[in-house]
N, C-alpha and C positions, 0 to 999 in steps of 0.2 A: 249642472249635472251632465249636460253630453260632452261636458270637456273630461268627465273623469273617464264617462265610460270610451269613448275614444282614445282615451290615456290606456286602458284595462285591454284594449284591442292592438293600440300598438305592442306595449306589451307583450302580450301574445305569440304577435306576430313576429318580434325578435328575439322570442325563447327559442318559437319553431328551426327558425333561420341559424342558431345558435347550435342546435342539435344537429338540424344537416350537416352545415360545416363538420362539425366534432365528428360526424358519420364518416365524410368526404373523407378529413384525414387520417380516421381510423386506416379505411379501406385503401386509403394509398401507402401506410404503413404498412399493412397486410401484406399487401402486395411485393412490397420493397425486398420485407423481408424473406418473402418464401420465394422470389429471384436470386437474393443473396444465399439461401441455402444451397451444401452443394446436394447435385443432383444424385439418387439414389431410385433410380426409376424401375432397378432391375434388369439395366441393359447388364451384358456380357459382351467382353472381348475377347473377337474372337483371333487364334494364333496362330489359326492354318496359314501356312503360307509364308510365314516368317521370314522364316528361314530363305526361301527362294528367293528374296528380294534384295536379301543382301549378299556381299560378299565375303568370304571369308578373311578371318585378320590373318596378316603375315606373320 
């Protein structure tokens, strides 16, 4: 009998272990992805100044 329930505990123990991981790589896929996204943060470019930086073409 305490060979099953020890059995019913490892068990357990390697479902729990089985889900973190599968969490882990969730969230490093997550992450992957919304770095590979491009960025849309709402910045603006700004064009003051443009112009005075360069020189004109011939």
């Amino acid at each position: 009998m305490f060979e099953y329930e020890l059995h019913k505990v490892m068990h357990a123990e390697l479902i729990r272990r089985a889900g973190l991981q599968r969490l882990a790589r969730e969230a490093y896929r997550a992450r992957r992805a919304r770095r590979n996204l491009p960025e849309e943060s709402g910045r603006t470019v700004s064009t003051s100044g443009v112009r005075d930086r360069f020189t004109p073409a011939a």
